[in-house]
C-alpha positions as CSV (number, residue, x, y, z in Angstrom):
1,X,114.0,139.9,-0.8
2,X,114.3,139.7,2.7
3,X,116.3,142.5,4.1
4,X,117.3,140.2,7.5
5,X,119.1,137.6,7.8
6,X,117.3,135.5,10.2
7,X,116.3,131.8,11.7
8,X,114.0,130.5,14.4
9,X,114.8,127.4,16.6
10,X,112.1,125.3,17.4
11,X,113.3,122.6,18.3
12,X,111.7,120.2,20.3
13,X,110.2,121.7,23.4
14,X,112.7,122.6,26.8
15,X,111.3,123.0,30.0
16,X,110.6,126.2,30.7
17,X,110.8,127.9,27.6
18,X,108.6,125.6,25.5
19,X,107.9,128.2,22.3
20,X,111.5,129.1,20.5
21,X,114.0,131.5,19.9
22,X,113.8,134.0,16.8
23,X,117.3,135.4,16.3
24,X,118.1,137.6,13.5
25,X,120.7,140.2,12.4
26,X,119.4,143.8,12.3
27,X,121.4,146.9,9.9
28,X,120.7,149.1,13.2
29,X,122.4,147.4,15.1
30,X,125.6,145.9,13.6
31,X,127.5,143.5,15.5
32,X,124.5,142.8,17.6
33,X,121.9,140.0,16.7
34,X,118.0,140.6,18.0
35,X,116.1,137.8,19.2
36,X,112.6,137.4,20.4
37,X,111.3,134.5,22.4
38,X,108.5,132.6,20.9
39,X,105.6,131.1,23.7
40,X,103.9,129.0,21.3
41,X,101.1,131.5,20.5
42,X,103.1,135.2,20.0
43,X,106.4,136.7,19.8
44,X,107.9,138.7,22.9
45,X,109.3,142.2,22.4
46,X,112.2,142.4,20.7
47,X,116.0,142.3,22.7
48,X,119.3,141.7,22.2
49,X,122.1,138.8,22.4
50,X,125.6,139.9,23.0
51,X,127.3,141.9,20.5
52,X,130.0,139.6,18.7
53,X,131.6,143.2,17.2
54,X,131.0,146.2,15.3
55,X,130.7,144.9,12.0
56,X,127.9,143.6,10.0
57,X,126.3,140.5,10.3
58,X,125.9,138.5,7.3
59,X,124.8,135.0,8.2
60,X,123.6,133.5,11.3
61,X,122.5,130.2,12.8
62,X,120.5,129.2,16.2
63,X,120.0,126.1,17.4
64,X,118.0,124.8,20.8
65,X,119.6,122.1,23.0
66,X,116.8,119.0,23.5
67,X,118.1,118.5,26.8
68,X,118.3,121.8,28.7
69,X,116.9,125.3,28.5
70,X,120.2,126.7,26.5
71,X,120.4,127.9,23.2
72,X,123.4,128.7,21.0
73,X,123.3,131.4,18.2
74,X,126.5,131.5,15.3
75,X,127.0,134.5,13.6
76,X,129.1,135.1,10.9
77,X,130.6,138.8,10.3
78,X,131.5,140.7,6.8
79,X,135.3,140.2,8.0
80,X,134.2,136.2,7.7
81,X,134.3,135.2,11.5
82,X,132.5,132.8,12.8
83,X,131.8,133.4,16.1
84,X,129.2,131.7,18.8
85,X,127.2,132.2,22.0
86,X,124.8,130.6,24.7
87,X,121.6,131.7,25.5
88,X,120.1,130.4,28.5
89,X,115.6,130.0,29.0
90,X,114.5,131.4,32.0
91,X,111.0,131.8,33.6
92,X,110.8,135.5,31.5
93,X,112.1,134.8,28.8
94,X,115.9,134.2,27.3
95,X,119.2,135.9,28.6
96,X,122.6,135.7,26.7
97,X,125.7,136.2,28.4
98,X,128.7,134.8,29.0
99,X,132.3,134.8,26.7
100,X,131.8,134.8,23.2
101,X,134.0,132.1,21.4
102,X,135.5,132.7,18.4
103,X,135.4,129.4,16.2
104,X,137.3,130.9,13.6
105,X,138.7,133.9,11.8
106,X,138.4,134.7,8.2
107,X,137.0,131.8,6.7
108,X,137.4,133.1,3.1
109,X,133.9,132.8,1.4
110,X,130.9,135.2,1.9
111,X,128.7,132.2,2.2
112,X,127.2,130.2,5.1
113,X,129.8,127.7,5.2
114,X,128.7,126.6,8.9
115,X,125.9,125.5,10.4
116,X,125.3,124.5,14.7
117,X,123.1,121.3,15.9
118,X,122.9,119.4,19.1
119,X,123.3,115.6,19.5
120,X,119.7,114.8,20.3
121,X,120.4,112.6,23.2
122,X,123.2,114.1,25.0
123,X,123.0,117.6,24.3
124,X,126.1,118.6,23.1
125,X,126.7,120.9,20.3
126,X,128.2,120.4,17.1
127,X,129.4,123.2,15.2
128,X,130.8,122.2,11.2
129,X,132.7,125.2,9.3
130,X,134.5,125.3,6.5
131,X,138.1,127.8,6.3
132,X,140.3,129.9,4.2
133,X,141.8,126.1,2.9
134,X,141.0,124.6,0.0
135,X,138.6,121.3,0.9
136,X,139.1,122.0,5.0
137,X,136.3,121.1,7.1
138,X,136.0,121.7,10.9
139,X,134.5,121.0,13.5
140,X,133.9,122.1,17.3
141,X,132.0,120.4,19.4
142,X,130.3,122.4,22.9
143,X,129.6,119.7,26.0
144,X,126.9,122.5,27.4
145,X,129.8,124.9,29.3
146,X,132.5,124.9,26.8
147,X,133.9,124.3,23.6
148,X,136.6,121.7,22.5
149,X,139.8,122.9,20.0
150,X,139.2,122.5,16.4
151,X,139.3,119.4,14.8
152,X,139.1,117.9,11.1
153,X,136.8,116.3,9.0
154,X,138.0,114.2,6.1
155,X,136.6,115.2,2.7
156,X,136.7,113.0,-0.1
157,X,134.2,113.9,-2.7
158,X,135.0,117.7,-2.9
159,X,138.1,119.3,-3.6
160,X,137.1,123.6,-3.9
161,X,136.9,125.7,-0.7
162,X,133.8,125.1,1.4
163,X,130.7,127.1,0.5
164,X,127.7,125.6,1.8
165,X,127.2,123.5,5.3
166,X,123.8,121.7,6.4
167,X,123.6,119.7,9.6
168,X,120.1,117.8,10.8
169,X,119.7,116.5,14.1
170,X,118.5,112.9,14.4
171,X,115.7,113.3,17.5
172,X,116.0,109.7,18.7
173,X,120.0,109.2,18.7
174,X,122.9,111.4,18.6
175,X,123.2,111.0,14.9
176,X,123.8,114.5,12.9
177,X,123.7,114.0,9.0
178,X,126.1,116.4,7.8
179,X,126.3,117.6,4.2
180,X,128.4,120.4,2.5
181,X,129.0,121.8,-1.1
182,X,132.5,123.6,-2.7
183,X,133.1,126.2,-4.8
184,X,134.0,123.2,-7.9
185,X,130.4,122.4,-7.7
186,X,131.4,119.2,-5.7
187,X,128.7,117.8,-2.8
188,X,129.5,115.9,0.2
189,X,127.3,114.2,3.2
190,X,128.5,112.2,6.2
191,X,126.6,110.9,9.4
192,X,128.1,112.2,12.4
């Protein structure tokens, strides 16, 4: 087994930074995710995004805007927050700074019960999480400075406390396919 949690965005190529982003959670640094820029042939040295606390990270998710050089990485914490930041491509390599966003505290399940994309067209974010209550999905959206308040998703199909959220990027629309599972065993999917 794997002793990182950890993800590499790929996604199609930006302009300066045309490899990806490798962002992972490391036990010596808790609180801090490492990433390490990809150039298409080899990995950089390793760094560091900004530290979202001083606990553990348990899940995270990175995801790389088709439309800019920005990336946003979503970790998720042993306490169960969710939180989020930008990482912007430069000439050297990828810098992350800036105010990290909470999305939301305590989301009751040790699982990954959120997931990030971007709309492939406009290049917004879309962040989908599931909460503390019973059947609750939400969502924040991120327009490329900031985010937008929470909002709701209507669930029909599942009735348990979110456990499990997928999104998947449509490259030639702004279409996001959206699925999620509960802790009854029920599964979900919308198109965004």
């Amino acid at each position: 087994t794997e002793a990182r949690n950890w993800f590499i965005a790929a996604d199609p190529p930006v302009p300066q930074n045309s490899g990806g982003l490798l962002a992972y959670a490391d036990s010596d640094r808790l609180g801090t995710p490492r990433i390490r820029t990809f150039d298409g042939t080899s990995f950089a040295t390793n760094s560091t995004a900004q530290s979202v606390g001083s606990l553990a990270i348990t899940w995270l998710r990175v995801a790389a805007s088709p439309t800019n050089d920005q990336y946003i990485i979503v970790t998720k914490d042993t306490a169960n927050d969710i939180k989020a930041q930008t990482c912007t491509g430069t000439d050297t390599g990828v810098t992350c700074s800036g105010t990290i966003t909470t999305i939301t505290s305590a989301t009751g399940v040790n699982l990954e019960n959120f997931d990030i994309a971007f709309e492939s067209l406009s290049g917004d974010g879309l962040i989908v999480y599931g909460n503390a209550t019973s059947d609750k999905l939400s969502y924040r959206t991120f327009d490329g400075t900031d985010w937008s308040g929470e909002n709701s998703i209507t669930t029909t199909n599942t009735a348990g406390t979110i456990e499990w959220v997928e999104l998947e990027s449509n490259i030639n629309s702004d279409k996001i396919g959206l699925a999620w599972s509960d802790t009854a065993d029920d599964i979900d999917a919308k198109v965004w």
